[in-house]
C-alpha positions as a Markdown table, in Angstrom:
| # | Residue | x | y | z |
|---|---|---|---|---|
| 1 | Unk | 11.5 | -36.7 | -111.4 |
| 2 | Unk | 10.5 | -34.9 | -114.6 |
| 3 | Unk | 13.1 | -33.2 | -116.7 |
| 4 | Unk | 11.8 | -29.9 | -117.8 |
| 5 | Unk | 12.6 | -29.1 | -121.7 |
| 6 | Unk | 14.4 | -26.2 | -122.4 |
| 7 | Unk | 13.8 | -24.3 | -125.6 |
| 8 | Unk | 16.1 | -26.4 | -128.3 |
| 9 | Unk | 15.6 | -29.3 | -126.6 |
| 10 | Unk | 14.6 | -32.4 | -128.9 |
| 11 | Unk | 11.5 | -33.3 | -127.8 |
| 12 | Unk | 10.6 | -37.2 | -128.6 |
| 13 | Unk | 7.1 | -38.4 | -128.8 |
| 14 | Unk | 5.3 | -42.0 | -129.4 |
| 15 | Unk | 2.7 | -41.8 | -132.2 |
| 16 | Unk | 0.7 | -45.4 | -132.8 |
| 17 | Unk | -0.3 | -45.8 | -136.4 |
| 18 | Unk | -3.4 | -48.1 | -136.0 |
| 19 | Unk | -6.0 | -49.4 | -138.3 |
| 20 | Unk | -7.8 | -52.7 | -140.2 |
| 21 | Unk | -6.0 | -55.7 | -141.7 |
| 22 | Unk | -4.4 | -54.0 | -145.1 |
| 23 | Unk | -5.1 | -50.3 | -144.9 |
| 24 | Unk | -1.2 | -49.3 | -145.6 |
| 25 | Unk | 0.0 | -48.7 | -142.0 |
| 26 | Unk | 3.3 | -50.8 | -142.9 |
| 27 | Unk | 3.6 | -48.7 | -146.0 |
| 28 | Unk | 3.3 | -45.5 | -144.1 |
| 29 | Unk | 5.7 | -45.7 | -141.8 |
| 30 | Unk | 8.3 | -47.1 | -144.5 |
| 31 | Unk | 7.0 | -43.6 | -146.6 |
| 32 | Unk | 7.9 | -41.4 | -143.8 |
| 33 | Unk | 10.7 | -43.0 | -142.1 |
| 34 | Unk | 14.1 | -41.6 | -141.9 |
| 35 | Unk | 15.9 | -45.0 | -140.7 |
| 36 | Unk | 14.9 | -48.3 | -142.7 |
| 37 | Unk | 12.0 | -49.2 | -140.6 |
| 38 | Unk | 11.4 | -52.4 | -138.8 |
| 39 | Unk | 8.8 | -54.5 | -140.1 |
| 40 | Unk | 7.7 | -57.6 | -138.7 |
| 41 | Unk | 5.6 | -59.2 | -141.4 |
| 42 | Unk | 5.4 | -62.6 | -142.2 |
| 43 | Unk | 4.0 | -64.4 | -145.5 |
| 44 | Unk | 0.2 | -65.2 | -145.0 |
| 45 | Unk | -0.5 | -68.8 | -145.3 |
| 46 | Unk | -3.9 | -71.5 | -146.0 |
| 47 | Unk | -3.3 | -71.7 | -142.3 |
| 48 | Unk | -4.2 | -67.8 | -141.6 |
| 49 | Unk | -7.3 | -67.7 | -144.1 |
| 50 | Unk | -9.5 | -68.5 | -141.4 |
| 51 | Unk | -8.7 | -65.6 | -139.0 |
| 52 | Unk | -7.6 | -63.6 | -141.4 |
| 53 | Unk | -10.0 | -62.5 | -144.2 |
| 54 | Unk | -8.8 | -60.9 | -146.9 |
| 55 | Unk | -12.0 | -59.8 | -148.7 |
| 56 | Unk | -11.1 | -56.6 | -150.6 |
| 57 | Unk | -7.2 | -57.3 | -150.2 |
| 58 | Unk | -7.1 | -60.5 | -151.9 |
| 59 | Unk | -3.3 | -59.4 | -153.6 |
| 60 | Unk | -2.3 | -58.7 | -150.0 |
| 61 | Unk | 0.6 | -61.6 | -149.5 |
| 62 | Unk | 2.1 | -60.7 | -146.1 |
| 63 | Unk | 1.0 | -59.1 | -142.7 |
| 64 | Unk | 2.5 | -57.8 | -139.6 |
| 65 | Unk | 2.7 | -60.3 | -136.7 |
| 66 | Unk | 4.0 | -58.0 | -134.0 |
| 67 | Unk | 4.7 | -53.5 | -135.0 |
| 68 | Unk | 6.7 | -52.3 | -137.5 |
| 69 | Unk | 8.5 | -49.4 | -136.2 |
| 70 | Unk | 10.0 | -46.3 | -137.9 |
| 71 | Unk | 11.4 | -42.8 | -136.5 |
| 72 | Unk | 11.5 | -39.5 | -138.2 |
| 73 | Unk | 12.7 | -36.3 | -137.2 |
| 74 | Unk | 11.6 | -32.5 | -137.9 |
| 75 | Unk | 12.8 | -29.2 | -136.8 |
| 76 | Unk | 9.5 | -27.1 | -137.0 |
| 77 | Unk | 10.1 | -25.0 | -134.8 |
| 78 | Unk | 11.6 | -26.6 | -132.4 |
| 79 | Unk | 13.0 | -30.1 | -132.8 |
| 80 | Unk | 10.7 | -33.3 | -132.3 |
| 81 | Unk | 11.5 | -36.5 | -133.1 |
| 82 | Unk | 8.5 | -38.8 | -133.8 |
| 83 | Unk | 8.5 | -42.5 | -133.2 |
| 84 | Unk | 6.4 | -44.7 | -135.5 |
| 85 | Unk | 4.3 | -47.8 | -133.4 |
| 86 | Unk | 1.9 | -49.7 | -136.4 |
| 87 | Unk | -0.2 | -52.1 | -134.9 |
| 88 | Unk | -1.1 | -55.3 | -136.3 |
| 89 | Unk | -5.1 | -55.1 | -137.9 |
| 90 | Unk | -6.0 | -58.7 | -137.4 |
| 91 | Unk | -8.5 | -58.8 | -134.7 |
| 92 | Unk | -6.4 | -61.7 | -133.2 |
| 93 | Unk | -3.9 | -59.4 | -132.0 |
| 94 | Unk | -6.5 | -56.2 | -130.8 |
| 95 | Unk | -5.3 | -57.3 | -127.1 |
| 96 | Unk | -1.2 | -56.2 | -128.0 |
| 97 | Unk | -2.9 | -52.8 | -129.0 |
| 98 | Unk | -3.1 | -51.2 | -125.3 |
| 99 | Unk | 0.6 | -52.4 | -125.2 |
| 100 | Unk | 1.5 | -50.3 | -127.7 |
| 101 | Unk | -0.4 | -47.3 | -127.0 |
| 102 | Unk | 1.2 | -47.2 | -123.7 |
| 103 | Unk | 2.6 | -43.7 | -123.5 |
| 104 | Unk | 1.9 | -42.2 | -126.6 |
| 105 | Unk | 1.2 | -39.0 | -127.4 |
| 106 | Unk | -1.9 | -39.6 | -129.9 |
| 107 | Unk | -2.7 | -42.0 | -133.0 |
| 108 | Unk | -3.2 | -41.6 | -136.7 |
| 109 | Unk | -6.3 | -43.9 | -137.2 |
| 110 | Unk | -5.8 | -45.0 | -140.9 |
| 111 | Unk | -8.6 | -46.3 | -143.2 |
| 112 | Unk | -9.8 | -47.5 | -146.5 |
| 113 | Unk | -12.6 | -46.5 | -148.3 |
| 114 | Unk | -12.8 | -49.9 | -149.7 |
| 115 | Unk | -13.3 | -51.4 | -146.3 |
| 116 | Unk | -14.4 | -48.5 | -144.1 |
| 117 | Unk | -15.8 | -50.8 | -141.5 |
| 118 | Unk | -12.2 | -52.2 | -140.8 |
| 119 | Unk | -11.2 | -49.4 | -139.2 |
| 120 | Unk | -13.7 | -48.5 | -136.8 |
| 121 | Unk | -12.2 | -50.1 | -133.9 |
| 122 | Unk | -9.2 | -48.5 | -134.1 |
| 123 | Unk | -11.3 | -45.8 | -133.8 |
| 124 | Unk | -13.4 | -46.6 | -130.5 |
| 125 | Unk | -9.9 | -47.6 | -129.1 |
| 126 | Unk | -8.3 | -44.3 | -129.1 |
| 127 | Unk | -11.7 | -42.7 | -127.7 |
| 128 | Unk | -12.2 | -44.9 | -125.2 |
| 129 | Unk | -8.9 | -44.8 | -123.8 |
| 130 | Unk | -9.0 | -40.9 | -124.2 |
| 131 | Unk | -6.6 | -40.7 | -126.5 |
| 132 | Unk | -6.1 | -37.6 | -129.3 |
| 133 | Unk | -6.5 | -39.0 | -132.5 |
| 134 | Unk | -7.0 | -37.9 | -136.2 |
| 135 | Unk | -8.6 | -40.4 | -139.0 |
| 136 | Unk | -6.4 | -40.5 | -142.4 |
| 137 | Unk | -8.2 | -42.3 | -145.3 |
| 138 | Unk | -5.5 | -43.5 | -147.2 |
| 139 | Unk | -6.6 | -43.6 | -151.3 |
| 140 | Unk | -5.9 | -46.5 | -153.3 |
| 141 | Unk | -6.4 | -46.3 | -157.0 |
| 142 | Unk | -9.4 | -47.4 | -158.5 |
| 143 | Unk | -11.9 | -46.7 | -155.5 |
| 144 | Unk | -15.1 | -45.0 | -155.1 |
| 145 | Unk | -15.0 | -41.5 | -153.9 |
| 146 | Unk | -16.2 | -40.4 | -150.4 |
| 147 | Unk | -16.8 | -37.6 | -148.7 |
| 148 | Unk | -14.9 | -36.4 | -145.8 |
| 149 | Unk | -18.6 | -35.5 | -144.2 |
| 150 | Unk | -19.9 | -39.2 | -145.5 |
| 151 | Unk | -16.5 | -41.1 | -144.0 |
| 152 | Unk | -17.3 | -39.1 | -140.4 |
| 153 | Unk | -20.9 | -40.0 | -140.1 |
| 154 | Unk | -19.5 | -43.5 | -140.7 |
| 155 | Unk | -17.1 | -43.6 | -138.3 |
| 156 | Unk | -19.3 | -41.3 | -135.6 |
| 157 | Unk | -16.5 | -39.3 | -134.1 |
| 158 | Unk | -16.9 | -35.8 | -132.8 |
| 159 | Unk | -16.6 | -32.9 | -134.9 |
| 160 | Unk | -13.3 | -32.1 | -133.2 |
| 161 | Unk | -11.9 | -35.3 | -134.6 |
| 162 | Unk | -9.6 | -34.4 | -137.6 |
| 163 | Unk | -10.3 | -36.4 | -141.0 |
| 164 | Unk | -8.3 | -35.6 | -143.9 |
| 165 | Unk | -7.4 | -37.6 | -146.8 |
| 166 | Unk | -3.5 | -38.9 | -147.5 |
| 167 | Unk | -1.4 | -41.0 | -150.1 |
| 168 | Unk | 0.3 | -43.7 | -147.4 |
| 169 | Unk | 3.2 | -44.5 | -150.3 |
| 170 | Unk | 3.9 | -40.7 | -150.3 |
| 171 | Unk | 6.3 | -39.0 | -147.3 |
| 172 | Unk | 4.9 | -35.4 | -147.9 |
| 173 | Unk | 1.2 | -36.8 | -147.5 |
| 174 | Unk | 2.4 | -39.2 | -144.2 |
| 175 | Unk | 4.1 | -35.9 | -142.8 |
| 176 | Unk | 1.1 | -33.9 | -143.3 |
| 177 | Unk | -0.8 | -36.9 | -141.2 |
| 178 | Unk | 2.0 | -36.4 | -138.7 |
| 179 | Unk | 2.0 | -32.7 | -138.6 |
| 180 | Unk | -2.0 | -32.5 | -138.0 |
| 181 | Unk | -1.9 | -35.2 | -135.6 |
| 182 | Unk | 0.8 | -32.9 | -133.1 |
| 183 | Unk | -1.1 | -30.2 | -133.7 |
| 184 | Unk | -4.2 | -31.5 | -132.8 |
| 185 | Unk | -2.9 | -33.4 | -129.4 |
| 186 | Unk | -1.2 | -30.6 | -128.5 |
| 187 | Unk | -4.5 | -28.5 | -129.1 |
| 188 | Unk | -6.4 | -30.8 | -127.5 |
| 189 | Unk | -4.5 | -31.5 | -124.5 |
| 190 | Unk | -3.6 | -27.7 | -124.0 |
| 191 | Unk | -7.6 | -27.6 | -123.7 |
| 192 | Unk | -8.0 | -30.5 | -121.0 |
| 193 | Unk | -5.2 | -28.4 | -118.6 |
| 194 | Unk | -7.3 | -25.2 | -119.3 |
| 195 | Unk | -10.5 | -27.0 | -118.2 |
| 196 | Unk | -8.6 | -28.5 | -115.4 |
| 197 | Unk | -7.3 | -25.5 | -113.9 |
| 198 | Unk | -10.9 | -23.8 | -114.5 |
């Protein structure tokens, strides 16, 4: 039986923050979080290097083995609580992904300009499995500029798939990642019910 919300209700919903090996999911869910997030990282070893490249992260010293989890609330308008599923970026553990999408509510598909092409399947996961999504390039120092237009021809998404650019150690830039992602599920799944009952 589903239990209607009334208005004042706090309304929780799953958000999966996916993306390649090293693009700052970990460090934007510790940004936004308002409990101290779990993490389930683990040092990278000689063992990992063969799995686990890290061209263009080479100072990168740990990874996540499993999710890191965080939780963070807003009252705007009404109250929503948003929990925080990252996703592991090794290929070895794309399989755990569907796992963790189960029952969300959309994705933030975060990238790096430095290493575009690790994000795309994140990318193709979320459309395939017809879930809302947005794309968030996070911007580390030192890199060379892109263009929103430039980064969507890359990734060949849909014009009504939101890109915007973001600061993953900054929890105003996260929340604006967060905030655009809601509105766009919510947009876009307000349109599916209108084409449904068409």
């Amino acid at each position: 039986m589903t239990q209607s919300v009334q208005p004042g209700d706090r309304v929780i919903v799953k958000v999966v923050v996916a993306g390649g090996f090293g693009v700052g999911k970990t460090t934007a869910i510790g940004a936004i979080s308002d409990i101290a997030p779990l993490r389930t990282e683990e040092v990278l070893t000689q063992q990992s290097a063969a799995t686990d490249s890290l061209h263009g992260v080479e100072y990168k010293t740990t990874t996540t083995v499993a999710f890191d989890f965080g939780r963070v609330g807003w009252d705007v308008p009404d109250p929503i609580e948003l929990y925080l599923f990252g996703t592991p970026g090794q290929p070895r553990f794309w399989d755990f992904w569907r796992d963790l999408a189960e029952g969300a509510f959309g994705a933030v598909v975060l990238a790096d300009t430095r290493r575009i092409d690790s994000s795309f399947h994140a990318a193709d996961f979320f459309e395939q499995l017809g879930m809302p999504f947005i794309i968030a390039i996070n911007r580390f120092p030192g890199t060379a500029p892109r263009t929103l237009a430039e980064i969507r021809e890359a990734f060949d998404v849909d014009e009504h798939v939101p890109l915007m650019f973001c600061d993953a150690r900054n929890a105003e830039s996260v929340a604006s990642v967060l905030l655009a992602l809601v509105q766009h599920a919510v947009q876009t799944r307000s349109m599916n019910s209108t084409r449904l009952d068409a």
